[in-house]
C-alpha positions as CSV (number, residue, x, y, z in Angstrom):
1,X,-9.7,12.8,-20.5
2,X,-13.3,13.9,-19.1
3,X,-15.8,11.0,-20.6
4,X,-18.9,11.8,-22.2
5,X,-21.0,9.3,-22.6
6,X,-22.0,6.2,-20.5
7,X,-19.6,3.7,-20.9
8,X,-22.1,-0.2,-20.8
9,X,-19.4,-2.9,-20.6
10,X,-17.5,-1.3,-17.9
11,X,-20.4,0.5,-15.7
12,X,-22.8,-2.3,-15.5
13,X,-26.3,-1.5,-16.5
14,X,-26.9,2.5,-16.5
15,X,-30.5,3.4,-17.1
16,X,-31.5,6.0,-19.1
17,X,-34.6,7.8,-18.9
18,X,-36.0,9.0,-22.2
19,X,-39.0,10.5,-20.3
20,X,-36.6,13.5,-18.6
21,X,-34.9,14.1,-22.2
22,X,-31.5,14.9,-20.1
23,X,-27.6,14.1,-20.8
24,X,-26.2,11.2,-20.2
25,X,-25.0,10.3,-16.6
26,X,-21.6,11.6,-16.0
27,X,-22.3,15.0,-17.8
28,X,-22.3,16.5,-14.6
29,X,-21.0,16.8,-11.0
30,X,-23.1,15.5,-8.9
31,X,-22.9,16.0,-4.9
32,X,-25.0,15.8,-1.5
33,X,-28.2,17.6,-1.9
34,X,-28.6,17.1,-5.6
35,X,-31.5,16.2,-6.4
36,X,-31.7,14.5,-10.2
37,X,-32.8,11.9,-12.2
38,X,-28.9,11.0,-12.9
39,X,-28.5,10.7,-9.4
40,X,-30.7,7.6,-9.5
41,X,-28.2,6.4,-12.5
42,X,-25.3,6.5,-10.0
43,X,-27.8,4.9,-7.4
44,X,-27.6,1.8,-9.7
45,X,-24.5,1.4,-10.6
46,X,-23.0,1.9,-7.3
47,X,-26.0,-1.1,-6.5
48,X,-24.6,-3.3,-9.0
49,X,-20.9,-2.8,-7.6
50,X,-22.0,-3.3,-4.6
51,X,-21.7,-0.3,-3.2
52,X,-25.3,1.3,-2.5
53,X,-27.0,-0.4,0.7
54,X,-30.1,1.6,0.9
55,X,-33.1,-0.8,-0.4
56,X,-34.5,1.1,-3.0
57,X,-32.4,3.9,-5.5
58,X,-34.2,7.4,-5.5
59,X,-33.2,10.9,-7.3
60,X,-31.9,12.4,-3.9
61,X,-28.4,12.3,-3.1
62,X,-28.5,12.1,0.7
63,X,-26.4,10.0,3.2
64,X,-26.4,6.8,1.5
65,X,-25.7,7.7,-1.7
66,X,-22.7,10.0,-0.1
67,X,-21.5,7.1,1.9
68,X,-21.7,4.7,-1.1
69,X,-19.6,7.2,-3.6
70,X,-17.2,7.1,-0.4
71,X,-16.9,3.6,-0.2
72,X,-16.0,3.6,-4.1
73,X,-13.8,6.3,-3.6
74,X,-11.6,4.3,-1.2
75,X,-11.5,1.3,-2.9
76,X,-10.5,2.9,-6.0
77,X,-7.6,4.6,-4.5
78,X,-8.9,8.2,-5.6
79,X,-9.9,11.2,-3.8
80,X,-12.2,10.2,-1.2
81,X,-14.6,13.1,-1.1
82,X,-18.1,11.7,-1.4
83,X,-19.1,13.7,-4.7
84,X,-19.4,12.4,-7.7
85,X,-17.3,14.0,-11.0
86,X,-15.2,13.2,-13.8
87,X,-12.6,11.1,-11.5
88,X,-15.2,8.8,-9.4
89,X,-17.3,8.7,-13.1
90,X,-14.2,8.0,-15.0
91,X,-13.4,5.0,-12.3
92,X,-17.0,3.9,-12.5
93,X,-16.4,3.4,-16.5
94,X,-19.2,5.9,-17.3
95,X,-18.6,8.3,-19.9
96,X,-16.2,6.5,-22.0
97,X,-17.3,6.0,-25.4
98,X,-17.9,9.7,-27.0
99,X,-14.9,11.5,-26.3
100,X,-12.4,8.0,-26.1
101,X,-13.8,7.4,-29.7
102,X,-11.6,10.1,-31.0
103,X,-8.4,8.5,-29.2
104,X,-9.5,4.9,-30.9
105,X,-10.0,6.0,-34.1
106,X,-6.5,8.3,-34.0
107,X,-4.8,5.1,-32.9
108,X,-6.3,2.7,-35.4
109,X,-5.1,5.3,-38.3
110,X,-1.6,4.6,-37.9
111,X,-2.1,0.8,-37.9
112,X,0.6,-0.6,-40.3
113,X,3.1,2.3,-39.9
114,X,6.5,1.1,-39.4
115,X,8.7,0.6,-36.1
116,X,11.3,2.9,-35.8
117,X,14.0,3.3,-32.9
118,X,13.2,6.7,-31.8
119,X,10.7,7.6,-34.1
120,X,8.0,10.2,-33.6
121,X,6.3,10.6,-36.7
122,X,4.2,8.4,-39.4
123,X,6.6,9.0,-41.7
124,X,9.9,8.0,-40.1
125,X,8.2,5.1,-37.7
126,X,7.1,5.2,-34.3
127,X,8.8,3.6,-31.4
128,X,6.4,2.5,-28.7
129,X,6.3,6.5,-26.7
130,X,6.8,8.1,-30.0
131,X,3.3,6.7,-31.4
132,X,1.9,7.6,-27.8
133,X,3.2,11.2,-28.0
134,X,1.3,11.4,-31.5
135,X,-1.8,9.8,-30.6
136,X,-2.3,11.5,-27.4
137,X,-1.3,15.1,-28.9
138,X,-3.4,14.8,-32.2
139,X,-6.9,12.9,-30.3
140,X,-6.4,14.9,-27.0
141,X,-4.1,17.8,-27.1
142,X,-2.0,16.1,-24.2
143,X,1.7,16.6,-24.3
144,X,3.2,12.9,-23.1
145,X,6.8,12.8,-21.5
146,X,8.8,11.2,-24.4
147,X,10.2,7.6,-22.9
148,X,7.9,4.6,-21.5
149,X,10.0,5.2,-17.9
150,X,8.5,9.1,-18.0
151,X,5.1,8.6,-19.1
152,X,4.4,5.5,-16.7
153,X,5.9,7.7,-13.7
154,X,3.6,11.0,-15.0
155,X,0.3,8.7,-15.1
156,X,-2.7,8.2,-12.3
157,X,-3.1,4.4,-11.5
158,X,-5.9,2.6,-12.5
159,X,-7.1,-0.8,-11.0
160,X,-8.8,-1.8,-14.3
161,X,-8.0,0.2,-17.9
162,X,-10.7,1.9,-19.7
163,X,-10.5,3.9,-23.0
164,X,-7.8,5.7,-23.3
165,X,-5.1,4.7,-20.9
166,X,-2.1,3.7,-21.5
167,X,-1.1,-0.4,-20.6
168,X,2.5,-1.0,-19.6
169,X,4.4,-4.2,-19.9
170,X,7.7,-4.9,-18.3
171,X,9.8,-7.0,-21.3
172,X,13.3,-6.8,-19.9
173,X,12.6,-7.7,-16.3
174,X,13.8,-3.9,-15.0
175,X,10.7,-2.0,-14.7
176,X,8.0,-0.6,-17.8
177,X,9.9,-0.5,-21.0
178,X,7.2,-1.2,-23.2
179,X,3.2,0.9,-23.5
180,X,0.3,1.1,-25.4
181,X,-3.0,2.9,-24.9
182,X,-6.0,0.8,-24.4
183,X,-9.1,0.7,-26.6
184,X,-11.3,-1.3,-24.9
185,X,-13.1,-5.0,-24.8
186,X,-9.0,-6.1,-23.7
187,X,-7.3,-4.6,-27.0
188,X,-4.5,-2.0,-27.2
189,X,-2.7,-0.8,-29.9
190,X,0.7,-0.1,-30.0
191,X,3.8,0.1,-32.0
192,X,5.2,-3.3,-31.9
193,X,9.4,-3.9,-33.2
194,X,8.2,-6.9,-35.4
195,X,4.8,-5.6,-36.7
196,X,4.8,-2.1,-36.7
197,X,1.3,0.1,-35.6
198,X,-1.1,-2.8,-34.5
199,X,-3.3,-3.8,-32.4
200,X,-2.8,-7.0,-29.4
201,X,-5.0,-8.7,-26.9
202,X,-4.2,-7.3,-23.0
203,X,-5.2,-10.9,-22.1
204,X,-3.1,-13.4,-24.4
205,X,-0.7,-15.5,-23.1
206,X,2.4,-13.2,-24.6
207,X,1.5,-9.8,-23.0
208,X,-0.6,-11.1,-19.5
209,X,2.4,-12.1,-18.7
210,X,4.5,-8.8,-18.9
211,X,1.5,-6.8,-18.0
212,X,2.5,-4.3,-14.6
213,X,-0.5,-1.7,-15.2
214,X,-2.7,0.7,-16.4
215,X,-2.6,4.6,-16.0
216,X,-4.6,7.7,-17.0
217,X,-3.7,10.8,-18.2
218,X,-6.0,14.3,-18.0
């Protein structure tokens, strides 16, 4: 899912510059020799992961800021490449909150539908990957694998979940069997047995528990 917009709670503090009137950080690839006020965005938020050594942030990308998307890049587990697009923004949590919005307010619109064992639409029920399946294909025209074992072996890992990927919890002790897709400030919403379409806290007690990760799908 290509992010928009910059994404606060996730990036850190990303600066923007009514002065230059452009688009929002992560609206384009950046790379070594660009030279751009949004370059000086990614300047500090790399500085605020700790990323960017170079003592003050400037609009050039040169060998620091090449070397600091690098660094990110290999921590991150994604392709280490130095240049700065959609994946490296979309790990950075930038971008997140225009284009997710559509895939939070799909999922909230089901809230209260009813479980059903193999369902796929609102009105038979969901199970868990059939409300996925709709959510993913109405909000972002992506086609799922059916069951939680296909869509968790079909997703790109993420060390932390932002907008729009999908949590998986492990509830019978032999690998993902349950998923939901994550909405951000630790909520998901999912389609629970008991409950139905609803929303849950990734940090309570119940699911930290059975949490085993969070993946992306483009």
């Amino acid at each position: 899912m290509k992010k928009l917009t910059a994404g606060l709670a996730l990036a850190g503090v990303v600066a923007f510059n009514p002065a230059t009137g452009h688009a929002a950080v992560g609206d384009q690839t950046l790379e070594p020799g660009t030279n751009h006020q949004d370059v000086q965005e990614l300047q500090e938020i790399l500085d605020n992961k700790g990323y960017f050594s170079y003592s003050k942030t400037t609009t050039y990308y040169g060998d620091y800021t090449t070397d600091a998307v690098k660094k990110f890049q290999e921590a991150k587990g994604i392709t280490v490449d130095g240049i700065a697009g959609d994946e490296t923004f979309k790990a950075l949590g930038v971008n997140e909150e225009s284009n997710d919005s559509n895939i939070v307010e799909v999922a909230k619109k089901y809230e209260g539908t009813k479980y059903t064992w193999g369902g796929e639409t609102a009105e038979e029920g969901f199970d868990c990957s059939g409300y996925l399946n709709q959510v993913f294909d109405e909000a972002e025209n992506i086609d799922l694998p059916r069951t939680v074992d296909e869509i968790y072996a079909e997703g790109t890992s993420v060390d932390q979940p932002a907008v729009g990927d999908i949590v998986f919890f492990n509830l019978e002790g032999d690998g993902p069997s349950h998923a939901g897709v994550y909405v951000g400030d630790g909520e998901f919403w999912h389609a629970s047995s008991s409950k139905g379409v609803t929303s849950a806290e990734l940090n309570s007690s119940y699911w930290s528990d059975k949490y085993i990760g969070a993946k992306s799908y483009e």
